[in-house]
One Martini backbone bead per residue (centre of mass of N, CA, C, O) as a GRO file, in nm:
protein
  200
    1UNK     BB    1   3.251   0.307   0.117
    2UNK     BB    2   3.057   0.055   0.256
    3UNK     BB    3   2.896  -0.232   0.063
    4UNK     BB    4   2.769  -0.499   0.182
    5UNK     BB    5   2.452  -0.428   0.152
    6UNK     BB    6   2.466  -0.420  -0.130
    7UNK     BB    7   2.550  -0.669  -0.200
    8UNK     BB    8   2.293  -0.800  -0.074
    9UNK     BB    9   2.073  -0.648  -0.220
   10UNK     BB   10   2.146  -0.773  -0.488
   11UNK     BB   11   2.068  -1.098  -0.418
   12UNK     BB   12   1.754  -0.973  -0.434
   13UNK     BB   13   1.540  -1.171  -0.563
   14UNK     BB   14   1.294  -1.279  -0.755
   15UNK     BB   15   1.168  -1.592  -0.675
   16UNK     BB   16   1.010  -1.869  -0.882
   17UNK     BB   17   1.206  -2.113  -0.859
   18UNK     BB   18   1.142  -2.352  -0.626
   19UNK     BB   19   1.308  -2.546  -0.377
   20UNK     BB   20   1.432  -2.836  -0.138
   21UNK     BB   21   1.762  -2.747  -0.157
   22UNK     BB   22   1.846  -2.711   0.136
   23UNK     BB   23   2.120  -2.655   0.425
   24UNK     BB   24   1.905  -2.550   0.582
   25UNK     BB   25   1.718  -2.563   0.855
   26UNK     BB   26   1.448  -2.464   1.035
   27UNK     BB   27   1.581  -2.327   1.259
   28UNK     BB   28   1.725  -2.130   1.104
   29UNK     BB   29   1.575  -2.021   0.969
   30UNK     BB   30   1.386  -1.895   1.200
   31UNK     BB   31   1.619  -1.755   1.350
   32UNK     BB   32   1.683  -1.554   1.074
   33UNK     BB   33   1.390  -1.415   1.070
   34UNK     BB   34   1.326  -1.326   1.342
   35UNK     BB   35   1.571  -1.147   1.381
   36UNK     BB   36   1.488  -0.963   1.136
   37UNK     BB   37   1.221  -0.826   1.253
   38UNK     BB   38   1.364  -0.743   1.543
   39UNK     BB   39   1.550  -0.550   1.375
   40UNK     BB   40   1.312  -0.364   1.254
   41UNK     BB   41   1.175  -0.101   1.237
   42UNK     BB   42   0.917   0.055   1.423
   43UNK     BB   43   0.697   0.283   1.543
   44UNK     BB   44   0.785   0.374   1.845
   45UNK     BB   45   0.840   0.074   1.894
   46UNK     BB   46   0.582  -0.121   1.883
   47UNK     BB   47   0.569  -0.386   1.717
   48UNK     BB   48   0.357  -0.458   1.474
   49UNK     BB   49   0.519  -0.719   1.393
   50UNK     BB   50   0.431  -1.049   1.207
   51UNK     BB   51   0.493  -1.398   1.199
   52UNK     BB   52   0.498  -1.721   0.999
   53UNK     BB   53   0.629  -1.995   0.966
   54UNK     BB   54   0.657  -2.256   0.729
   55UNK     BB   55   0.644  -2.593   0.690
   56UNK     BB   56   0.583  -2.826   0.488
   57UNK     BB   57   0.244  -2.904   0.474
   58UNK     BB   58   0.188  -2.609   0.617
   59UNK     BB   59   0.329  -2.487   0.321
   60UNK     BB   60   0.126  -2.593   0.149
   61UNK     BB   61  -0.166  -2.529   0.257
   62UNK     BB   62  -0.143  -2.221   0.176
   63UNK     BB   63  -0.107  -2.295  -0.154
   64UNK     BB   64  -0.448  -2.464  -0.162
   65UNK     BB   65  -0.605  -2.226  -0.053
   66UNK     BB   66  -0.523  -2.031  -0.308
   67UNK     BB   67  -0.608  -2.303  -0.528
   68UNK     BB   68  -0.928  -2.268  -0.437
   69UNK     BB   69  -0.991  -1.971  -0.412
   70UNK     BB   70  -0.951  -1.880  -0.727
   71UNK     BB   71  -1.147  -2.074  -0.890
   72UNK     BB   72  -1.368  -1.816  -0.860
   73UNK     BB   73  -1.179  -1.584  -1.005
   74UNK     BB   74  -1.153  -1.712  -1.258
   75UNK     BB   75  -1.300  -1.711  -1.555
   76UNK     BB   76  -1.155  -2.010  -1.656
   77UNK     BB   77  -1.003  -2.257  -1.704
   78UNK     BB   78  -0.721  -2.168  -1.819
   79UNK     BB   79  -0.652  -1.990  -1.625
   80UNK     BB   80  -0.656  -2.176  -1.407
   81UNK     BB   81  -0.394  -2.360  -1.481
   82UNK     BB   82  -0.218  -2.107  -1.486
   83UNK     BB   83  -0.251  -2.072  -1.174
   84UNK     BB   84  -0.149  -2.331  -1.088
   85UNK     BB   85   0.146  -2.325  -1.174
   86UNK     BB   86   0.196  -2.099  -1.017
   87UNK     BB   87   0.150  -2.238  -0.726
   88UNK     BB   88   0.320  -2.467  -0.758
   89UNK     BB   89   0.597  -2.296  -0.734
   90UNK     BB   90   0.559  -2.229  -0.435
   91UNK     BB   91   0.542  -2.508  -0.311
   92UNK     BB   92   0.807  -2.607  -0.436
   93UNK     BB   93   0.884  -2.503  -0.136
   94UNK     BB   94   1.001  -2.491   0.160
   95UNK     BB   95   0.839  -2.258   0.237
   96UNK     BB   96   0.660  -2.005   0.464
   97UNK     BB   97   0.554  -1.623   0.508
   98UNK     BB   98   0.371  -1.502   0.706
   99UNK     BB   99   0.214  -1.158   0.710
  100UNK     BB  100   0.169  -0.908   0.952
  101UNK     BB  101  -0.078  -0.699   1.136
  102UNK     BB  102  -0.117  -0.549   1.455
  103UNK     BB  103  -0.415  -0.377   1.520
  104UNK     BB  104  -0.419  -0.332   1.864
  105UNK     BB  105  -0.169  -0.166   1.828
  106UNK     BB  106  -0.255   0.057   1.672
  107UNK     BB  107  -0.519   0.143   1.854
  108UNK     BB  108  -0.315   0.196   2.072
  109UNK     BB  109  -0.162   0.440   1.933
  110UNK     BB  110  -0.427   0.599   1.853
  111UNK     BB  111  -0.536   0.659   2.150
  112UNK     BB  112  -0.231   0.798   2.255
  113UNK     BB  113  -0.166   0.932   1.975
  114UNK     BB  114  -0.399   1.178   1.861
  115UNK     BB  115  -0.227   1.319   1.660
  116UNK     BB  116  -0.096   1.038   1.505
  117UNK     BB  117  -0.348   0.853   1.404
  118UNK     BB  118  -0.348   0.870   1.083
  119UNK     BB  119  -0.048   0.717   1.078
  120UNK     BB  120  -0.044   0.394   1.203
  121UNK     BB  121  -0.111   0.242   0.934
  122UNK     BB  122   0.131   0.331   0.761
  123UNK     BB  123   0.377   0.236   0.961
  124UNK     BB  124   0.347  -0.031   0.942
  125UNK     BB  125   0.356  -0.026   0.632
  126UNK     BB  126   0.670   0.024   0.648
  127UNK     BB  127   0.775  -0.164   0.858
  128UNK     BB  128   0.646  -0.440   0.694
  129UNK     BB  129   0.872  -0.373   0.460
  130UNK     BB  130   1.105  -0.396   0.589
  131UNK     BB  131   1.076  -0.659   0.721
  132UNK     BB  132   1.101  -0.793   0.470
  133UNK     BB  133   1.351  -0.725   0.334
  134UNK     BB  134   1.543  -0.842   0.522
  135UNK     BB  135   1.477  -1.101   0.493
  136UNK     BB  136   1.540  -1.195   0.239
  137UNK     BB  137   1.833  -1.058   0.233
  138UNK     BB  138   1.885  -1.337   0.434
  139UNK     BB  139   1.846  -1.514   0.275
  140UNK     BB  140   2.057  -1.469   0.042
  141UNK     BB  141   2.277  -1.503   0.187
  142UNK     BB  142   2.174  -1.811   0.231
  143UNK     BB  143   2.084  -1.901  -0.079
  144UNK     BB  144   1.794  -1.801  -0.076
  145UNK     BB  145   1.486  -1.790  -0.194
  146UNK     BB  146   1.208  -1.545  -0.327
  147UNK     BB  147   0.858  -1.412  -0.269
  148UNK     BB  148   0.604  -1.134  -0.304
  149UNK     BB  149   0.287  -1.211  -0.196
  150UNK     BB  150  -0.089  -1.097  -0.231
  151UNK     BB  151  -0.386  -1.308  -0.127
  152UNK     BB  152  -0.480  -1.069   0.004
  153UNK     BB  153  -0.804  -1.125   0.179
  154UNK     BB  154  -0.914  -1.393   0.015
  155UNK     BB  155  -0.741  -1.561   0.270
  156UNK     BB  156  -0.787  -1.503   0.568
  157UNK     BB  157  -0.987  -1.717   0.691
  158UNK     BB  158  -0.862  -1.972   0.633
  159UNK     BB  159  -0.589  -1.932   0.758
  160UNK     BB  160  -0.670  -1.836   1.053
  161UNK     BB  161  -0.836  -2.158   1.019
  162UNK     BB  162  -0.558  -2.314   0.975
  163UNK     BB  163  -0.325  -2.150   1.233
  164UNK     BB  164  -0.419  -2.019   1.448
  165UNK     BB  165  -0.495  -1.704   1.454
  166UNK     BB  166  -0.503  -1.400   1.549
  167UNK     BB  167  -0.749  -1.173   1.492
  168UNK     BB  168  -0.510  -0.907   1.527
  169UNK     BB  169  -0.416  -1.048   1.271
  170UNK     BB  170  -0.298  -0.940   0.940
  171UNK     BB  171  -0.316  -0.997   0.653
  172UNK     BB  172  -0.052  -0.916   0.386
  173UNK     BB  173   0.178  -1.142   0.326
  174UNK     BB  174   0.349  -1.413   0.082
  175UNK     BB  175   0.665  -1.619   0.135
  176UNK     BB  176   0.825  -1.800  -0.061
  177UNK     BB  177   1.095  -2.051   0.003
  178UNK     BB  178   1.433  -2.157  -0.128
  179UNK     BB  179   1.553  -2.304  -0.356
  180UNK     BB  180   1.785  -2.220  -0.666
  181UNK     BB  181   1.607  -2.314  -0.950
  182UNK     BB  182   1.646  -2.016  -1.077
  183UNK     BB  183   1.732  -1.768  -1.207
  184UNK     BB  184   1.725  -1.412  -1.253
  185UNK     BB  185   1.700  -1.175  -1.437
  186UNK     BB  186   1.770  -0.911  -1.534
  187UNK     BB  187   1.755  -0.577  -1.437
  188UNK     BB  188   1.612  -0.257  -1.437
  189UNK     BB  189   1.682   0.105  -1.457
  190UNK     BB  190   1.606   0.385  -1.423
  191UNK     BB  191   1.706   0.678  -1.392
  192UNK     BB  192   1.868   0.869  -1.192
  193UNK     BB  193   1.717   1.159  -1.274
  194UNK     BB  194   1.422   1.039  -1.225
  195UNK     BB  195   1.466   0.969  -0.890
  196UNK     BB  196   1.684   1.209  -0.778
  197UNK     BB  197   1.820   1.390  -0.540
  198UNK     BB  198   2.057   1.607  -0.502
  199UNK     BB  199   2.131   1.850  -0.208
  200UNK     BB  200   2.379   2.086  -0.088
   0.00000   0.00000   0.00000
């Protein structure tokens, strides 16, 4: 059997150092990433699955938002330093991958295929998990580290006023993305008899 694709899988880990030293462009990585989002699946092939990628002080930006925004949700002083530590971390990183879900496609699934109206909103978000997955793992493949954060619903309204979002774009998750300036830890894994059935 062909490993190639577990071998990049093996490279996607989370990565919390991140920096700008780069030698891919925002084109590039951009290219990249919509690639990566166009060819994920999602149910129907409704194409459900939406992203901003943003670059530079725009990828600070939203970074600002959710280190302004915490700062009424922490107990106490020392929290929000802790806070803030952990936000530097991801600004300073080269971009920000924002993700969302197109609810208005969900709506019209909801509408046409009255049978399996219930279930168009988790298919979503099953869609919207693979292709998070295929980014970050193209990232990884050239050597760019990632991790994904999740800071909706705290931050949706600032977010879409502050990058003329479209109202039926739901923010779900955000991607900071950049050069790997610390490796991540050994991975640990449950067993696989705890995990897996194989049935001949």
């Amino acid at each position: 059997m062909k490993t190639q694709l577990l071998d990049l899988m093996e490279q996607r880990r989370t990565i919390y150092a991140l920096g700008e030293n780069v030698s891919q462009t925002p084109d590039e990585i951009s290219s990249v990433i919509e690639g990566a989002v166009k060819q994920s699946p999602t149910s129907f092939n409704n194409q459900s699955i939406r992203a901003a990628v943003l670059f530079g002080k725009n990828s600070d930006k939203v970074w600002d938002i959710v280190e302004k925004r915490l700062e009424s949700e922490v107990p106490n002083a020392d929290a929000y330093k802790k806070t803030q530590e952990k936000i530097a971390s991801f600004r300073a990183g080269f971009g920000t991958v924002l993700y969302f879900i197109d609810t208005s496609v969900i709506a019209q699934n909801e509408k046409d295929f009255a049978l399996y109206a219930d279930n168009f909103r988790v298919w979503a978000e099953q869609g919207l998990g693979g292709a998070q997955q295929s980014v970050w793992t193209a990232l990884a493949e050239n050597g760019i580290g990632a991790s994904l954060q999740h800071y909706n619903p705290l931050i949706d309204v600032e977010i879409r006023n502050a990058f003329n979002i479209p109202e039926n774009w739901e923010l779900r998750a955000q991607m900071p993305f950049g050069s790997i300036e610390a490796v991540a830890g050994d991975k640990d894994f449950m067993s696989d008899d705890d995990r897996f059935l194989v049935i001949k």
